[in-house]
N, C-alpha and C positions, 0 to 999 in steps of 0.2 A: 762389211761384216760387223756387230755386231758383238760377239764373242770372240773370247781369243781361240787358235786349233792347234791342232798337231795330225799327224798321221793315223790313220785307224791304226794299221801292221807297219810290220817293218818291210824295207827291199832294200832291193843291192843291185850293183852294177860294177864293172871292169871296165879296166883300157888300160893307156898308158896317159903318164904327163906329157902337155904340148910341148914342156921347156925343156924337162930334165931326159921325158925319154922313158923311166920307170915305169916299171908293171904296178899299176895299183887298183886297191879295190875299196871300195866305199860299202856299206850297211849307213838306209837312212831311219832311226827308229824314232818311235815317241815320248815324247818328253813331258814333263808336268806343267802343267801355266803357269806362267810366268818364268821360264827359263829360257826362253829365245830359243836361237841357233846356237850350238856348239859341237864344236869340233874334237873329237877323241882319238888321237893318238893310239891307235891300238898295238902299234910296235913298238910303242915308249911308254910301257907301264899305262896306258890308258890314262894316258895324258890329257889335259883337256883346255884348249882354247876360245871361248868366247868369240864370237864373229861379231866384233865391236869399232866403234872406231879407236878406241882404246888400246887394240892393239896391229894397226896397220904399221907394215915394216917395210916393205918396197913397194910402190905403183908406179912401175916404168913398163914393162910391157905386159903386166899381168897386175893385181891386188895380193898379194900374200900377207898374212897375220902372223904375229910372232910375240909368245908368251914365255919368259925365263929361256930364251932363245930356242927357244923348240918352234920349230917353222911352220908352214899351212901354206904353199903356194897354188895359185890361179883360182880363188875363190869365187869370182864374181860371176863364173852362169850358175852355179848351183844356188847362191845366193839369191841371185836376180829371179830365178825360178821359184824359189821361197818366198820371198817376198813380195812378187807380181803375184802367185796363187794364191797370197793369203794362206802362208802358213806361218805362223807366230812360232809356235814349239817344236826342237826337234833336236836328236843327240847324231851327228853323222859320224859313224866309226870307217875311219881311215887307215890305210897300214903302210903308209909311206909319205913322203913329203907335200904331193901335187894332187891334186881333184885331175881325176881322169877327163880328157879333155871330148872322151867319147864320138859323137860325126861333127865335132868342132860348134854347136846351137848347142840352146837349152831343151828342145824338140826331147830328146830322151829323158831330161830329169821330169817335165812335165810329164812326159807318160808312167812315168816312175812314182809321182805322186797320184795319178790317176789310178793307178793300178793301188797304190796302198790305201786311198778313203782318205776322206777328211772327216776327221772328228771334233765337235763346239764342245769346248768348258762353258763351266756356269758363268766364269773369272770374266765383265765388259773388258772389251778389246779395249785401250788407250792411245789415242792416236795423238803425234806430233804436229799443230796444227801452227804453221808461220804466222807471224802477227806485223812482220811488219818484209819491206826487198834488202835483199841480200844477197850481193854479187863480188867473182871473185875472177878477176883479170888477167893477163897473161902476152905479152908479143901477140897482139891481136886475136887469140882466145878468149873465151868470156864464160862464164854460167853464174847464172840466176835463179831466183825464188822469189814468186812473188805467192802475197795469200791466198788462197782458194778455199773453197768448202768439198773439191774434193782434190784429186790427185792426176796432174794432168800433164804433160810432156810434150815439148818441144825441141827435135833435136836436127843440128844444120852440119852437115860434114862438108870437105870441098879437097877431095884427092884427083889430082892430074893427071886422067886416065882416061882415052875414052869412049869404057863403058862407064866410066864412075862420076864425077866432075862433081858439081854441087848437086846436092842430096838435101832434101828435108820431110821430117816424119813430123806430126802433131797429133795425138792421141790422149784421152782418160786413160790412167793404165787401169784395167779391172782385171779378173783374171779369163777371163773369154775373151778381152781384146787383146793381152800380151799373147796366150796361148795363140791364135790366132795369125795374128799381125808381127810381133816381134821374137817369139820362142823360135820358129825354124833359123832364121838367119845366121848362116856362121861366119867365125871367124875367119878372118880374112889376110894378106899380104900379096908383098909383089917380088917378083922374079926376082929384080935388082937388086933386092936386099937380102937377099937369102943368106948369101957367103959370110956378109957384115954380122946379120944375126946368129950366124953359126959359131965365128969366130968369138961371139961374145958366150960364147956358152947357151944362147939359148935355139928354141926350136926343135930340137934333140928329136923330140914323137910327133913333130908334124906332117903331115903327107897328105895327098889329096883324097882323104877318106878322113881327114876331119879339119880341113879349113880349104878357103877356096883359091887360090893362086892365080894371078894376072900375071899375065905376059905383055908385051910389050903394048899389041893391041888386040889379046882377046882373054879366054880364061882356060887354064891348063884343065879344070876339072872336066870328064867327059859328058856329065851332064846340064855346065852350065850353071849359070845362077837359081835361085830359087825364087829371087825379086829383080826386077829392075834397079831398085835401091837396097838392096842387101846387105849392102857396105853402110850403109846410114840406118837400117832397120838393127844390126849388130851394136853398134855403137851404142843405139839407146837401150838393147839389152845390158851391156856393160855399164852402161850408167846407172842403169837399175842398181845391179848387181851392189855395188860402192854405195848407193844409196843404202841397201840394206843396213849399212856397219850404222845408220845412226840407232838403229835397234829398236822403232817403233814405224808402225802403219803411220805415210807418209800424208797430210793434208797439203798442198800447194803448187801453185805451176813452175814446173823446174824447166829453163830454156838453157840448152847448150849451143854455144858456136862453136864448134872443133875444138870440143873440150876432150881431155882423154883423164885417166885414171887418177894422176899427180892433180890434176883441177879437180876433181871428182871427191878426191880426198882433202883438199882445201877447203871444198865447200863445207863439206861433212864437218871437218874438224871448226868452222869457223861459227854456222849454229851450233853445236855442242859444248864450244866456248862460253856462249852466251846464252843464258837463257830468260832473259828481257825480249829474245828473237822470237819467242816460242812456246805455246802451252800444252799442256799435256789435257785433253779433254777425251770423253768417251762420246759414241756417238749421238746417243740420247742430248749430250751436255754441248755440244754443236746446235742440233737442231733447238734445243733450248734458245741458244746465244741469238740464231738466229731470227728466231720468230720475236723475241726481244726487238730485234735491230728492226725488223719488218713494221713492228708495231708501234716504234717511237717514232 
């Protein structure tokens, strides 16, 4: 794309949060260019959070942001759906702590945005385009960037399960191939862990009407997976999502090895540090660079 968007209208949607459990409702309306995503507090004075990496505040089993301590938990499918559809601008009005976790995918926010339009400013979109690799390690976890001229995804999961085992997705994200290929995929866990996650306070709104549940060897839901690799098709929605917070359309190929949110947010926080890593170009000013490179 070309130009920056936002929504034509506004929409909304309900549920509860996966972790807390809360009734809550979201309105996603439009925003002016150059304001990104943000987050509105509508039960705190219309509070308003920036979905930045500026303000990540826990990535242990969710992404949540936090500004003057007012919280924003499980941001990253609504995010990851913003961002894979190419929407730059937008104001989400919230009334309680967590993004409803809806059939557990981004499947619903896409049609959410499908249903509001997308509307082009005059404002060229400015994309964050890698210039040089940058990788960020872990107990045998990894994720990478390397440059590209466009936006391209590589993601390896490997859970002990088995319908699950090792998993690998590689795809351009555009938004016909996320919608597509990684929007239905939900959220997932396993039996064993349940009690452990509960004890910790989280899961509270989870059930088998919005994330999928493995049993020992098959899958609690009655209708089953939606992909054979569904479990690794999620993950790179989640990655998405975390990608979002660097806050511009992404140029580069990002490879995950069973990376999860804390790596995710590493990455992010580690380009944003540096910006010798990284130019900010529109896309006229790519294809410029490149027919250069072509030519010399």
């Amino acid at each position: 794309m070309r130009f920056e968007t936002t929504l034509q209208r506004p929409v909304e949607a309900a549920g509860v949060g996966l972790h807390s459990g809360v009734p809550v409702r979201i309105r996603i309306l439009p925003a002016p260019a150059s304001t990104g995503i943000v987050f509105v507090r509508t039960d705190l004075e219309n509070f308003a959070i920036p979905a930045s990496w500026r303000h990540v505040a826990r990535v242990s089993y969710a992404t949540s942001l936090m500004r003057q301590g007012v919280l924003i938990s499980t941001t990253e499918h609504l995010l990851s759906v913003c961002y894979s559809m190419g929407i730059d601008n937008a104001y989400v009005e919230i009334d309680n702590l967590e993004v409803p976790i809806l059939d557990g995918s981004g499947l619903p926010f896409v049609n959410l945005i499908r249903e509001a339009g997308i509307r082009q400013y005059r404002r060229k979109r400015r994309y964050l385009r890698i210039r040089r690799p940058i990788s960020v390690e872990d107990k045998g976890k990894r994720i990478s960037i390397l440059p590209d001229e466009t936006f391209r995804l590589t993601c390896n999961t490997d859970f002990p399960h088995p319908l699950v085992g090792r998993q690998s997705l590689e795809l351009e994200v555009t938004p016909e191939s996320y919608a597509a290929e990684i929007a239905p995929a939900r959220t997932f866990g396993f039996d064993r862990d349940l009690s452990q996650l509960r004890n910790m306070g989280l899961i509270r709104g989870a059930s088998i009407e919005n994330a999928v549940c493995f049993t020992a060897d098959g899958v609690l839901n009655p209708g089953g997976l939606r992909a054979p690799d569904e479990c690794c098709r999620h993950k790179a929605l989640d990655l998405l999502g975390d990608l979002a917070l660097l806050g511009r359309p992404l140029l580069g190929h990002v490879i995950a090895e069973r990376a999860g949110h804390a790596m995710h947010a590493a990455l992010v926080a580690r380009i944003m540090s540096d910006a010798s890593l990284y130019e900010i170009l529109t896309l006229d000013e790519v294809a410029s660079r490149l027919t250069e490179a072509l030519a010399s």
